[in-house]
C-alpha positions as CSV (number, residue, x, y, z in Angstrom):
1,X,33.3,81.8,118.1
2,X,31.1,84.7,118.9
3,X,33.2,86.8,116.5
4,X,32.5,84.5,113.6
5,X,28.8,84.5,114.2
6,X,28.6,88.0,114.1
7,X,30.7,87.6,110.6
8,X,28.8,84.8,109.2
9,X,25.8,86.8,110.0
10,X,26.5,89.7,108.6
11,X,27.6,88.2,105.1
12,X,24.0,86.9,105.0
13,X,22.0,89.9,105.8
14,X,24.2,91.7,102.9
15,X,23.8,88.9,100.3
16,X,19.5,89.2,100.8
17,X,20.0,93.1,100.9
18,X,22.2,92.9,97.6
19,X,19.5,90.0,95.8
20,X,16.7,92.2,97.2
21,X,18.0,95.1,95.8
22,X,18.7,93.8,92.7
23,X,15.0,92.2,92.4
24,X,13.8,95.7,93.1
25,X,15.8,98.0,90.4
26,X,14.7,95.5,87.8
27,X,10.9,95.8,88.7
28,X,11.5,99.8,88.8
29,X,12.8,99.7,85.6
30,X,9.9,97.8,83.7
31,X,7.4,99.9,86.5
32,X,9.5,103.0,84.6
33,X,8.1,101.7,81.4
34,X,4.7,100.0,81.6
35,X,2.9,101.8,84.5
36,X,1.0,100.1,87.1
37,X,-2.1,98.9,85.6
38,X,-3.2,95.4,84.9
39,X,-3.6,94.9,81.3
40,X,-6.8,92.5,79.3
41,X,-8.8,92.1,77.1
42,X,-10.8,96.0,76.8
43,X,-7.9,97.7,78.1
44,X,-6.6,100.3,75.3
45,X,-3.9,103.2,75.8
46,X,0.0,103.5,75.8
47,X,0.3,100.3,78.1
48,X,-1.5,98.8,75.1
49,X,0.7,99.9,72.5
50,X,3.7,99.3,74.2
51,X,3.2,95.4,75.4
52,X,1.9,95.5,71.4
53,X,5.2,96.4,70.3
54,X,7.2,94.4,72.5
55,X,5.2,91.4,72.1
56,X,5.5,91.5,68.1
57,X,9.5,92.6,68.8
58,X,9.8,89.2,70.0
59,X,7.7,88.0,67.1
60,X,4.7,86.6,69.4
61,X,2.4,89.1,68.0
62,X,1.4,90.3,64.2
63,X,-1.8,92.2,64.2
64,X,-1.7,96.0,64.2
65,X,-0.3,98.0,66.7
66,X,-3.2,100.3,67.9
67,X,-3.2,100.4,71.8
68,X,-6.8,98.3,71.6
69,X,-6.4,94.8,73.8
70,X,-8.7,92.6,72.1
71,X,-8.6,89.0,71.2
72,X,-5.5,89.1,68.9
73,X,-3.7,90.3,71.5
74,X,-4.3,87.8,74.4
75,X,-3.4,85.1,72.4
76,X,0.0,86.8,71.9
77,X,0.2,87.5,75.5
78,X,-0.5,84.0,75.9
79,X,1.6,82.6,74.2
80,X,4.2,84.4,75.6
81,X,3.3,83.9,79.1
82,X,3.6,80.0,78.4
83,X,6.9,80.1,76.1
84,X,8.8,82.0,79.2
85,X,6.9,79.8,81.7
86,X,4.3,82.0,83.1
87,X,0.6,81.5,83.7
88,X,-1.0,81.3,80.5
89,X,-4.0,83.6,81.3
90,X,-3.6,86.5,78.7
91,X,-3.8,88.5,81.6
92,X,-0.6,91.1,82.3
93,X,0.3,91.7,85.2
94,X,3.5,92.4,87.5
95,X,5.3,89.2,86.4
96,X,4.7,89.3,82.7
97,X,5.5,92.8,82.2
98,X,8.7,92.6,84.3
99,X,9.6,89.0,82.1
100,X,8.8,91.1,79.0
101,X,11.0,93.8,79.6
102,X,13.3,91.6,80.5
103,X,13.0,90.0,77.5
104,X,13.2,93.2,75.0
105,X,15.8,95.2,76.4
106,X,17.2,96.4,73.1
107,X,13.5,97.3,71.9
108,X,12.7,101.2,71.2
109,X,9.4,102.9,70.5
110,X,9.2,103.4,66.4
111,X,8.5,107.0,65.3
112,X,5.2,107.0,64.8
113,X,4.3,105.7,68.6
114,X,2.6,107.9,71.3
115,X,4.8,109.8,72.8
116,X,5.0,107.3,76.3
117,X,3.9,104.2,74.3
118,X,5.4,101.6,72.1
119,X,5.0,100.5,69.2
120,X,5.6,97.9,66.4
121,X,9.1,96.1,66.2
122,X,11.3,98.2,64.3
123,X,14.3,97.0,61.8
124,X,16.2,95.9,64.9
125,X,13.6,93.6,66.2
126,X,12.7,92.0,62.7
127,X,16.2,91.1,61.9
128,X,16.6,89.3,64.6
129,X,13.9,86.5,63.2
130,X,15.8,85.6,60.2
131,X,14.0,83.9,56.9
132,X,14.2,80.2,56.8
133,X,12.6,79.3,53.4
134,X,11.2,80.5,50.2
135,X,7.9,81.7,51.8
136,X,9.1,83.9,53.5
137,X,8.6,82.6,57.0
138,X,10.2,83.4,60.7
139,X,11.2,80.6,63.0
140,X,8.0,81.7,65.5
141,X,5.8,81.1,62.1
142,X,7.3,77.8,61.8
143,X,7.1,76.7,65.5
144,X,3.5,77.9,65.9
145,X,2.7,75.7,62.6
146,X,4.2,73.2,64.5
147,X,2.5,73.8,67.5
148,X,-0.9,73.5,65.4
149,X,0.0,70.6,63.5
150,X,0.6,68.4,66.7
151,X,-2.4,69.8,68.7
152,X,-4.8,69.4,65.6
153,X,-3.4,65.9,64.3
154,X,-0.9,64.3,66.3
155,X,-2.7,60.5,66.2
156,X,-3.0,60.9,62.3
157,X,-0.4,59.2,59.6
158,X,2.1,61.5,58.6
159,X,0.5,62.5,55.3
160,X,-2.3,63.7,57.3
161,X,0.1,65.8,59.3
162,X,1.3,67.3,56.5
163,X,-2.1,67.7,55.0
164,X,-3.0,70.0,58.0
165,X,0.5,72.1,57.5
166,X,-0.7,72.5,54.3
167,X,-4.4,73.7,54.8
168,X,-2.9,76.4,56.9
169,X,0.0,77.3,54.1
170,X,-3.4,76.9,50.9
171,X,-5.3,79.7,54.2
172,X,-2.1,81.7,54.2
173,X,-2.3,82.4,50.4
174,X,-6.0,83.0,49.9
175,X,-7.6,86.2,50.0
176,X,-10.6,84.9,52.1
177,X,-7.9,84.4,55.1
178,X,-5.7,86.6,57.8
179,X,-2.6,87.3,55.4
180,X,-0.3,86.0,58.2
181,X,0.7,82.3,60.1
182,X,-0.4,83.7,63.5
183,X,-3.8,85.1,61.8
184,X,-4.8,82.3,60.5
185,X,-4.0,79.7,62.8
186,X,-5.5,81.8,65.5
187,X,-8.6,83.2,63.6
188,X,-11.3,83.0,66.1
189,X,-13.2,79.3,65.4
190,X,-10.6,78.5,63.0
191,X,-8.8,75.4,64.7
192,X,-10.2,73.4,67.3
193,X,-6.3,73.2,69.2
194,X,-6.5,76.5,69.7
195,X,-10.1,76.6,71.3
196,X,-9.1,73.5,73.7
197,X,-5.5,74.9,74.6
198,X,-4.0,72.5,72.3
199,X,-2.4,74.4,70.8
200,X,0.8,74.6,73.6
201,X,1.7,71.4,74.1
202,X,5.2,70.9,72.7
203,X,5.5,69.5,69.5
204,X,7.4,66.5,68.6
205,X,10.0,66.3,65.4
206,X,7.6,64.8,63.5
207,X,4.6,68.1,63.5
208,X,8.2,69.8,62.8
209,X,8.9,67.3,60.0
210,X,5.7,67.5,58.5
211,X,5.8,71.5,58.6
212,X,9.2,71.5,56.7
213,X,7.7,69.1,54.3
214,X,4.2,71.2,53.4
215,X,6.2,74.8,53.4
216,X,9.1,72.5,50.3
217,X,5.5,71.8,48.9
218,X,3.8,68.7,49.3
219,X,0.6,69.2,50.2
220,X,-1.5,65.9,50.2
221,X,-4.8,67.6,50.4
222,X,-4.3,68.6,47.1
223,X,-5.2,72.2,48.1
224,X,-7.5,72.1,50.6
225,X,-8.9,75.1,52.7
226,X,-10.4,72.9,55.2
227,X,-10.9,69.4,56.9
228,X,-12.8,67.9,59.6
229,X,-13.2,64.7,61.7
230,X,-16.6,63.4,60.6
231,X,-17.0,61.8,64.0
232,X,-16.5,64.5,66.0
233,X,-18.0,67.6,63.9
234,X,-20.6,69.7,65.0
235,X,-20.9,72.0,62.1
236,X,-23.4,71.6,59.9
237,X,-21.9,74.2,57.7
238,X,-18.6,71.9,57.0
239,X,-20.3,69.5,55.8
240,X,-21.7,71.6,52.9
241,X,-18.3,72.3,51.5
242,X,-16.7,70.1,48.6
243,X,-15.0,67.1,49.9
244,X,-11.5,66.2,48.1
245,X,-10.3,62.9,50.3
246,X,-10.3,61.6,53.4
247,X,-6.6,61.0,55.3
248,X,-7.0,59.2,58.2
249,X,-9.5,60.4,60.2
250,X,-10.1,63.6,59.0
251,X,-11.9,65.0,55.6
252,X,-10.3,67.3,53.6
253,X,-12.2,69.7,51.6
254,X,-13.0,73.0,49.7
């Protein structure tokens, strides 16, 4: 009986020392990588450019990789952080660099990155985010419309779902907007789901419905750039813009 004990015993301290072991390589190879620091908003430097070119590897992040953390950048890290079930805090730290690594494995520094930094998502990053319609679109494009679309007008009929998919499509093509999904819907000010942290609940199929529907080109606000709730809007600006039609609750307008 003794005997077994000792056996039983032993098993167990070599299964911790094997998990603990393991735990420990994996946070020495992402420590090999990112180094120690705690990454935010005013950090810049090789850190920078690295969790830049990860993050848009994975397609969470479009703006230009420079090594500068600003605002574009949080709300990549963001929404990373909530996709792979971290805290949402834009903030990277131990956890998110190790589930980021993690996460890019296969992802190389382009040429022209610093020498010990990252860089954008080459060719073998992209192609892993296939087209899915005739704008041009990747599937995180699609889901983050989807996102906004459920955060901004989730109470409203289904045209004025659609209505909002389209806004954002009618931003995406003007000149006076971010040339990209991510840009536009996260353009500082821009939508009020984004502001309130809206913008992560999980969608239903219908925000996913109605994004399908405005991207095959129905767009019920007739080409709107904008829309408001009249109840609820503090701009006084908005209300100077051209109003096309009212869906729901919200107006659309130029």
């Amino acid at each position: 009986m003794k005997n077994r004990l000792i056996v039983v015993t032993s098993l167990i301290v070599l299964v911790l020392f094997g998990t603990f072991s393991l735990l420990r390589s994996h946070t020495n190879e992402a420590a090999e990588t990112f180094s120690s620091a705690t990454l935010k908003v005013g950090s810049s430097g090789k850190d920078v450019y690295e969790l830049q070119g990860r993050l848009k590897y994975l397609g969470y992040y479009n703006g230009k990789i420079d090594g500068q953390f600003g605002s574009t950048t949080k709300n990549a890290v963001t929404w990373f952080q909530w996709k792979f079930g971290l805290k949402s805090d834009g903030v990277v730290g131990a956890k998110t660099k190790l589930k980021l690594w993690e996460a890019t494995k296969a992802w190389k520094p382009t040429a022209d990155s610093p020498s010990t930094g990252g860089s954008g998502g080459g060719a073998t990053g992209d192609a892993t985010i296939g087209k899915s319609n005739r704008l041009g679109l990747t599937d995180n494009d699609l889901k983050i419309m989807a996102n906004a679309v459920y955060g901004e007008a989730r109470g409203e009929p289904y045209e004025g779902q659609v209505a909002v998919a389209a806004v954002i499509l009618n931003r995406l093509q003007s000149q006076s907007f971010p040339n990209s999904i991510y840009g536009v819907i996260f353009q500082p000010g821009a939508f009020t789901a984004v502001a309130d942290g809206q913008i992560y609940l999980t969608p239903n199929e219908k925000a996913k419905e109605a994004v399908e529907d405005a991207i095959n080109g129905w767009d019920p606000s007739g080409g709107c750039l904008y829309y408001f709730n009249p109840v609820t809007a503090t701009s006084k600006w908005i209300w100077t813009r051209t109003q096309i039609k009212t869906i729901g609750k919200h107006i659309f307008c130029m």
